[in-house]
Short mmCIF file of the C-alpha atoms (twelve columns), coordinates in Angstrom:
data_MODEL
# 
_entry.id   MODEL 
# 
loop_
_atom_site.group_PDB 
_atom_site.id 
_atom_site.type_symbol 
_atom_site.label_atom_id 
_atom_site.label_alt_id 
_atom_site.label_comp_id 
_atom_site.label_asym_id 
_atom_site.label_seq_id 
_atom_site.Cartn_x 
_atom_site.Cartn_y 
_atom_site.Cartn_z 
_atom_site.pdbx_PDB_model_num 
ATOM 1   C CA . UNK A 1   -49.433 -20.557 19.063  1 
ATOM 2   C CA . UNK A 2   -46.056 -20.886 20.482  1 
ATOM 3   C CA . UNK A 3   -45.171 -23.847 18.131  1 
ATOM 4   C CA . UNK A 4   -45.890 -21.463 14.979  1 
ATOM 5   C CA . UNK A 5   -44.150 -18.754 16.307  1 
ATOM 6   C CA . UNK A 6   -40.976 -21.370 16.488  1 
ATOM 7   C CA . UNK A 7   -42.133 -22.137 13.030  1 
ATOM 8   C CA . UNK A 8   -42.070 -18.969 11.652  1 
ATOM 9   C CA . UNK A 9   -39.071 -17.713 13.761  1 
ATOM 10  C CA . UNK A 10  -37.326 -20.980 11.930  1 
ATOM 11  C CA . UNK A 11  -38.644 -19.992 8.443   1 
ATOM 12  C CA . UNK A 12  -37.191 -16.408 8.546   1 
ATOM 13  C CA . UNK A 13  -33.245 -17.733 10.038  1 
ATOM 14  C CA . UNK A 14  -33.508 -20.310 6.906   1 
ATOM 15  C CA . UNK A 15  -34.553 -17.708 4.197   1 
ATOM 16  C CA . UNK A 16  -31.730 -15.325 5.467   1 
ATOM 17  C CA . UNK A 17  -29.182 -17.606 5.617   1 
ATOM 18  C CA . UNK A 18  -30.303 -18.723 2.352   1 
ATOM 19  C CA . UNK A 19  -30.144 -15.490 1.085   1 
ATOM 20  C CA . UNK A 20  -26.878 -14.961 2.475   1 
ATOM 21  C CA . UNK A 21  -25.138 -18.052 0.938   1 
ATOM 22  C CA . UNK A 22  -27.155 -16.824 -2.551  1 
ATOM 23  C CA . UNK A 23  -25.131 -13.351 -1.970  1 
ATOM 24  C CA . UNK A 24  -22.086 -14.573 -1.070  1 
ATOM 25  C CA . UNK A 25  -21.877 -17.283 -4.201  1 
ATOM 26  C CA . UNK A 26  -22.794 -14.645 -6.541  1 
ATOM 27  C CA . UNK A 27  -19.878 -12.344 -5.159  1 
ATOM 28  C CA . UNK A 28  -17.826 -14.992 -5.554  1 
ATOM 29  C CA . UNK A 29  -18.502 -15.625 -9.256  1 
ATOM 30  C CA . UNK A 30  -18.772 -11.669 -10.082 1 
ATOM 31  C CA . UNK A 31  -15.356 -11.760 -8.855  1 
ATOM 32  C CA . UNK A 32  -13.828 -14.814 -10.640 1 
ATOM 33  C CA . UNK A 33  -15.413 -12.869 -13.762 1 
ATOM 34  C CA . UNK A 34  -13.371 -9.954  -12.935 1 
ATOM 35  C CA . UNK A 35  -10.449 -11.816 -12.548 1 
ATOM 36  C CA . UNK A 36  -10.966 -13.340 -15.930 1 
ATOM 37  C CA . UNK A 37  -11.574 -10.450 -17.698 1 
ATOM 38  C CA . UNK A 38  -8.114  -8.582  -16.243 1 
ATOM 39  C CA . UNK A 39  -5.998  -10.869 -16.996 1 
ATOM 40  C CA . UNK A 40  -7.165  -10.563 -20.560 1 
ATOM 41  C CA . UNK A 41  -6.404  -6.892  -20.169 1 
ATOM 42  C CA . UNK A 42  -9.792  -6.154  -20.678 1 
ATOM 43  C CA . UNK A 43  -10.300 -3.831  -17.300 1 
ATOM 44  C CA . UNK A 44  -13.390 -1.793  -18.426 1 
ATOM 45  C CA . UNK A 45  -15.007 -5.514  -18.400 1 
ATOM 46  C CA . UNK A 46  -13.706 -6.389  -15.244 1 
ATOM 47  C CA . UNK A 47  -15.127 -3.091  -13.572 1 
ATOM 48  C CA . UNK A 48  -18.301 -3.244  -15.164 1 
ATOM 49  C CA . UNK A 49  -18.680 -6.651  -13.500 1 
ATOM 50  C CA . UNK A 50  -18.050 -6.125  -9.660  1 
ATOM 51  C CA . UNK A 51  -19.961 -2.131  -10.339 1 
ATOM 52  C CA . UNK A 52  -23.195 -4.610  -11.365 1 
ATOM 53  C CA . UNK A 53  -23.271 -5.747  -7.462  1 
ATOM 54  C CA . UNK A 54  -21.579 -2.537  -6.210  1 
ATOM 55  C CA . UNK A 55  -22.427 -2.383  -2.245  1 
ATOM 56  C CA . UNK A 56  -21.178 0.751   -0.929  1 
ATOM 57  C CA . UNK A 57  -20.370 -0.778  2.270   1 
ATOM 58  C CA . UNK A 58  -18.173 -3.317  1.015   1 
ATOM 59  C CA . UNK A 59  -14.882 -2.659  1.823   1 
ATOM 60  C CA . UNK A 60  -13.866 -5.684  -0.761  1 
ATOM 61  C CA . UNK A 61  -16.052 -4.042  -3.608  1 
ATOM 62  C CA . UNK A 62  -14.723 -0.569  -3.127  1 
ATOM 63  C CA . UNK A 63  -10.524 -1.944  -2.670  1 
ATOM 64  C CA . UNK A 64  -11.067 -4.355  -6.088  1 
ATOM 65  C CA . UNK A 65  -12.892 -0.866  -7.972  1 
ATOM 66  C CA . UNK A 66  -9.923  0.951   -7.167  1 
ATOM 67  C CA . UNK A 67  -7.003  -1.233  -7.549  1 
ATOM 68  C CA . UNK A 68  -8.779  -1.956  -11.297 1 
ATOM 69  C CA . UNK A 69  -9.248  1.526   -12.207 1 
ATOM 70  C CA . UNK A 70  -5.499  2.166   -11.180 1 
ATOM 71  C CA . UNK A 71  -5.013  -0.695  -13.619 1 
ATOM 72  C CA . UNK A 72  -7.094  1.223   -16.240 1 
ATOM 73  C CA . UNK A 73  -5.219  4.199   -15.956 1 
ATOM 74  C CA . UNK A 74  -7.939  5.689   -14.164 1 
ATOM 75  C CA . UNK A 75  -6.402  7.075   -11.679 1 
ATOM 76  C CA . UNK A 76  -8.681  10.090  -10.411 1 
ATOM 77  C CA . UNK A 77  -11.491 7.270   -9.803  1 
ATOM 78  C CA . UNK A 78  -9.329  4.924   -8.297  1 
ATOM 79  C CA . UNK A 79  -8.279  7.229   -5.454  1 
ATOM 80  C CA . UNK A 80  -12.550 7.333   -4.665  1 
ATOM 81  C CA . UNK A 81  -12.586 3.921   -4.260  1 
ATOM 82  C CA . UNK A 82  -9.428  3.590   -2.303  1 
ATOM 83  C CA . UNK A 83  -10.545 6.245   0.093   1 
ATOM 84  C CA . UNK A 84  -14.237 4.505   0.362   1 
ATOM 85  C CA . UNK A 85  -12.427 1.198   1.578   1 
ATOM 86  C CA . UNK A 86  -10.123 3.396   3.903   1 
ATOM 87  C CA . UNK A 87  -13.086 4.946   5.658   1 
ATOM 88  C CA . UNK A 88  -14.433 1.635   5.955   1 
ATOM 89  C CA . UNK A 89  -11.695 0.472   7.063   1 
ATOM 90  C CA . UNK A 90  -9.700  2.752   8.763   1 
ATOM 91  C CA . UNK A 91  -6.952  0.415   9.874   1 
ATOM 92  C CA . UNK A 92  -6.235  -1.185  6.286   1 
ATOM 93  C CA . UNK A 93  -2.536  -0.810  5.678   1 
ATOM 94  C CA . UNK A 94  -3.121  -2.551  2.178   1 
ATOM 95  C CA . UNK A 95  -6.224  0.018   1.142   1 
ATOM 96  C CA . UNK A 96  -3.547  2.902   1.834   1 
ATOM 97  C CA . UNK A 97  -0.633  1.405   0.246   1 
ATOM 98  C CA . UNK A 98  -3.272  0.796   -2.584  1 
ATOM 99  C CA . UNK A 99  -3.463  4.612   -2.796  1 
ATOM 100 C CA . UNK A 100 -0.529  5.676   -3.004  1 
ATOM 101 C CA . UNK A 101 -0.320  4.414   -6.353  1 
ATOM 102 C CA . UNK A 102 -2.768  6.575   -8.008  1 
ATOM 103 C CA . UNK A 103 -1.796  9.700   -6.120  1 
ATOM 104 C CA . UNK A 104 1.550   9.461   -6.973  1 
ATOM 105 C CA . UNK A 105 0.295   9.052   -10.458 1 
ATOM 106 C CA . UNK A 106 -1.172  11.834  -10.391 1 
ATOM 107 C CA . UNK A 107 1.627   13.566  -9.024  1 
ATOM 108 C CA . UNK A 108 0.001   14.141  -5.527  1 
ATOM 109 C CA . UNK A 109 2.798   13.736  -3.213  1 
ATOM 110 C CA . UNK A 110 1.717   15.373  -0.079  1 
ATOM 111 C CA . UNK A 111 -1.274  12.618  -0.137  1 
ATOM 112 C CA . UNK A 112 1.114   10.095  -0.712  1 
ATOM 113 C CA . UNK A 113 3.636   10.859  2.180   1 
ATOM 114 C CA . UNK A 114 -0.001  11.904  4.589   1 
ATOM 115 C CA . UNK A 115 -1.044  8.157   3.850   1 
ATOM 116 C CA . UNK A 116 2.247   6.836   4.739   1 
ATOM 117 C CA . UNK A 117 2.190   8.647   7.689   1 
ATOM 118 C CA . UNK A 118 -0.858  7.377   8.495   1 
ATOM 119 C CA . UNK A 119 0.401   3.522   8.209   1 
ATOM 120 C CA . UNK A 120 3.395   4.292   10.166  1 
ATOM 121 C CA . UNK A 121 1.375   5.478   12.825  1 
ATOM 122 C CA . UNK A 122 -1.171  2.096   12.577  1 
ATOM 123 C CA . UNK A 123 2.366   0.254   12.160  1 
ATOM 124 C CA . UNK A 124 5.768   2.461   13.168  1 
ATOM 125 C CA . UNK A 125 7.948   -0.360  11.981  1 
ATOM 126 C CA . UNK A 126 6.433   -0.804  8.834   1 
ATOM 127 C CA . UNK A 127 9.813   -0.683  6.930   1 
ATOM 128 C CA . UNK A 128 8.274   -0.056  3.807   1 
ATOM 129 C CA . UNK A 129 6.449   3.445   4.617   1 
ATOM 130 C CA . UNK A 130 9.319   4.649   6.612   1 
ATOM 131 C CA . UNK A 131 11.838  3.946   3.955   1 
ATOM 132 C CA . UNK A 132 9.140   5.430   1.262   1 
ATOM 133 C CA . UNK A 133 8.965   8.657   3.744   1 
ATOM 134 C CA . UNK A 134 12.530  8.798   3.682   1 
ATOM 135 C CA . UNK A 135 12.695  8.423   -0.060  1 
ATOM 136 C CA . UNK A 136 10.506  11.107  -0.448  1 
ATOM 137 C CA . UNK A 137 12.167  13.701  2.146   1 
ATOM 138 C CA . UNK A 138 15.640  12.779  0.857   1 
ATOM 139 C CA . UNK A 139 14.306  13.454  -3.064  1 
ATOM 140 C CA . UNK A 140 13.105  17.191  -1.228  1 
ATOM 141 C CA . UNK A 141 16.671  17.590  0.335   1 
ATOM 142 C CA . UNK A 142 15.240  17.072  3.786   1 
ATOM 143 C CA . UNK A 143 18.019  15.035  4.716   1 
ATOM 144 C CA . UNK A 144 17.388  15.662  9.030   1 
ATOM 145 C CA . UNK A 145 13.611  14.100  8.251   1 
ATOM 146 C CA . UNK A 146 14.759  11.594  5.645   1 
ATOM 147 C CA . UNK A 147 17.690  10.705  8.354   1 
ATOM 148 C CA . UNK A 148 14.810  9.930   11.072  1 
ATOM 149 C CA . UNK A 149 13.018  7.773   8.657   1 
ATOM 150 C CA . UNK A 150 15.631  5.816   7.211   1 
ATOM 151 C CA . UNK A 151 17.039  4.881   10.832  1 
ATOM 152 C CA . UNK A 152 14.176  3.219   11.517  1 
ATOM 153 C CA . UNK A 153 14.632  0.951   8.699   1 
ATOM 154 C CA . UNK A 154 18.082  0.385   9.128   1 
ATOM 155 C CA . UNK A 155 17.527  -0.620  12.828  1 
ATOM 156 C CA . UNK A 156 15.230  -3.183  11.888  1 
ATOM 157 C CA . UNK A 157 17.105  -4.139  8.492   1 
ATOM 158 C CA . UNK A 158 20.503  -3.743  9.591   1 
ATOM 159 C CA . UNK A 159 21.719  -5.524  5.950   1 
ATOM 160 C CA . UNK A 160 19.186  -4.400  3.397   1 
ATOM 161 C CA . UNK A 161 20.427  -3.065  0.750   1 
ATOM 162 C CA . UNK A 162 17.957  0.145   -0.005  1 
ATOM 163 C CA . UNK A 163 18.040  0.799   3.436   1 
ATOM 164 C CA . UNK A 164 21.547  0.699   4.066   1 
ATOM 165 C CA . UNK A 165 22.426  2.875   0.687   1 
ATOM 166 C CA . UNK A 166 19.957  5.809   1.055   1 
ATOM 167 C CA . UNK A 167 21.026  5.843   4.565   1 
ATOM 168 C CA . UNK A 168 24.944  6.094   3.839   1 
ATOM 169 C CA . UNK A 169 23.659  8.710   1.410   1 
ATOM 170 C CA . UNK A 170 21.964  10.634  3.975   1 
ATOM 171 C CA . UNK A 171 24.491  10.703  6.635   1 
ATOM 172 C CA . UNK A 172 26.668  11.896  4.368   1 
ATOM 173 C CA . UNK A 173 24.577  14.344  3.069   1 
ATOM 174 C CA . UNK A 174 24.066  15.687  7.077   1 
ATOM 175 C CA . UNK A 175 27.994  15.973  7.111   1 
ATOM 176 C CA . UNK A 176 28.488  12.250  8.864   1 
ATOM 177 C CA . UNK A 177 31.033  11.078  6.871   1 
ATOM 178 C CA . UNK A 178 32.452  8.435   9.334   1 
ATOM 179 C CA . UNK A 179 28.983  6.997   9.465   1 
ATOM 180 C CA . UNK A 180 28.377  7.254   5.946   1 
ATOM 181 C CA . UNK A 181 31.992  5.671   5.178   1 
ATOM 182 C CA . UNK A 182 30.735  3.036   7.239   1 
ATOM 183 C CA . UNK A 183 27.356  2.013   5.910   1 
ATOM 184 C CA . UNK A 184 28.875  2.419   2.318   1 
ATOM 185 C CA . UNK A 185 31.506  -0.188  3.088   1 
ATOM 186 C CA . UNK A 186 28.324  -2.247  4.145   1 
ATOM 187 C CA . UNK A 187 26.735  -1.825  0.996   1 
ATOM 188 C CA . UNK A 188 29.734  -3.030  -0.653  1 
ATOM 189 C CA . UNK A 189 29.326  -6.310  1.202   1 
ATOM 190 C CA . UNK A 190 25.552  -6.592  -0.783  1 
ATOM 191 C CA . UNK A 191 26.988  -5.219  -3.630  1 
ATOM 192 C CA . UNK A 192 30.513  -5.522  -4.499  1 
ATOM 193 C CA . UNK A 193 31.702  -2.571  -6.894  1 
ATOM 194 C CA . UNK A 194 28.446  -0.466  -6.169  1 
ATOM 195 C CA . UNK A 195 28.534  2.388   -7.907  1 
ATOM 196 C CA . UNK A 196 26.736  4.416   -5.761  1 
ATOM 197 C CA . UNK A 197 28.748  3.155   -2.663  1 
ATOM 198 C CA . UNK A 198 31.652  3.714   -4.451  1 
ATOM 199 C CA . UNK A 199 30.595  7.417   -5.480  1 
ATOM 200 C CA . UNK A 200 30.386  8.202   -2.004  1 
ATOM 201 C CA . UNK A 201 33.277  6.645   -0.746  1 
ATOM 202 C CA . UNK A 202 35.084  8.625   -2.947  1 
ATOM 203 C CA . UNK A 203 33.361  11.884  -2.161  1 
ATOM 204 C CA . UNK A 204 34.672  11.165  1.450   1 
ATOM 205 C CA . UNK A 205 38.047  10.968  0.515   1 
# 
C-alpha cells in the first residue's frame, strides 16, 4: 500500500510539472507571436494573441495587454490593464510608469502626478518621478512644490541638464535670483549658448 501511495504521489508531481513546463512553453511562444506581430505594426494581432491565454492573475499578461493597447491607441483599455498588473503588483515601478502614458493621453493629469507619487514613495530618489512631479507643478505655476521636487533631483544629479535648467527656472521664478544665476551658469557648462539659460540670465540682469 505504501509503495503505491509513493507511486501515485510520484505520478501527480510529474503530471504537474509537466503541465507546468507545457504552460510555460506555450506562454513563451504566445509571446514571441506578439512580438512578431508588433513589430509589423499589426497590434490588434498581437493583442488577440496573449488575450487567447489571458490569466487574470498574471501580472506579465495584464503589463504586455496594456503597454500594446497604449501602442494601439487604445488608451482607455490600456489604463485597465495597467491598473490589473499594479494591484498585482503593488510595488511595480515599471507597471506605474507604464500608466502614466495612457493617462496623460487621455489628458488625466491628477492620475498621472497620484502614480508618481506613488513611485516616489516605493522609491523617493527615483529622479525620474520627482523631476516629472516637478514638471508638472512648475507647468501649474506651483513653483514652492515644483522647487521641492526638482531639489531632489538636482541633489542627486548635481550636472544634469533637465534637472539643472527647470531648477534655475524655478528659483528664479520663487524670486532666487542668485541661485538661479548660478544654476544657469551651470547649464551653460552642458550647453554653451543655451537659450533658455541665457533667457534667464538676462531676465536677472
Amino acid at each position: 500500500m505504501k509503495y503505491n501511495t509513493k507511486k501515485s504521489i510520484i505520478a501527480v508531481a510529474i503530471y504537474f510539472i509537466a503541465n507546468g513546463l507545457f504552460a510555460q512553453t506555450n506562454l513563451e511562444t504566445v509571446f514571441s507571436n506578439s512580438y512578431k506581430s508588433e513589430t509589423a505594426g499589426k497590434y490588434s494581432d498581437a493583442i488577440k494573441a496573449v488575450k487567447e491565454v489571458y490569466d487574470e492573475k498574471s501580472y506579465e499578461i495584464n503589463l504586455r495587454i496594456a503597454y500594446l493597447n497604449y501602442e494601439a491607441g487604445l488608451f482607455t483599455e490600456s489604463t485597465t490593464y495597467y491598473e490589473k498588473a499594479i494591484s498585482l503588483m503593488p510595488y511595480s515601478i515599471e507597471a506605474r510608469f507604464g500608466y502614466v502614458l495612457p493617462a496623460a493621453a487621455l489628458g488625466n493629469w491628477d492620475k498621472v502626478l497620484n502614480q508618481y507619487f506613488e513611485i516616489v514613495k516605493i522609491d523617493p530618489q527615483n529622479t525620474k518621478a520627482n523631476y516629472r512631479i516637478g514638471s508638472i507643478y512648475y507647468g501649474r505655476k506651483d513653483y514652492a512644490n515644483s522647487f521641492k521636487y526638482l531639489e531632489k533631483v538636482v541633489n542627486v544629479y548635481p550636472f544634469d541638464y533637465d534637472g539643472l535648467l527647470l531648477y534655475a527656472w524655478a528659483n528664479f521664478q520663487l524670486g532666487k535670483t542668485k541661485e538661479a544665476k548660478l544654476l544657469f551658469e551651470k547649464v551653460l557648462l552642458l550647453s554653451p549658448r543655451d537659450k533658455s539659460a541665457l533667457e534667464g540670465l538676462g531676465l536677472i540682469k
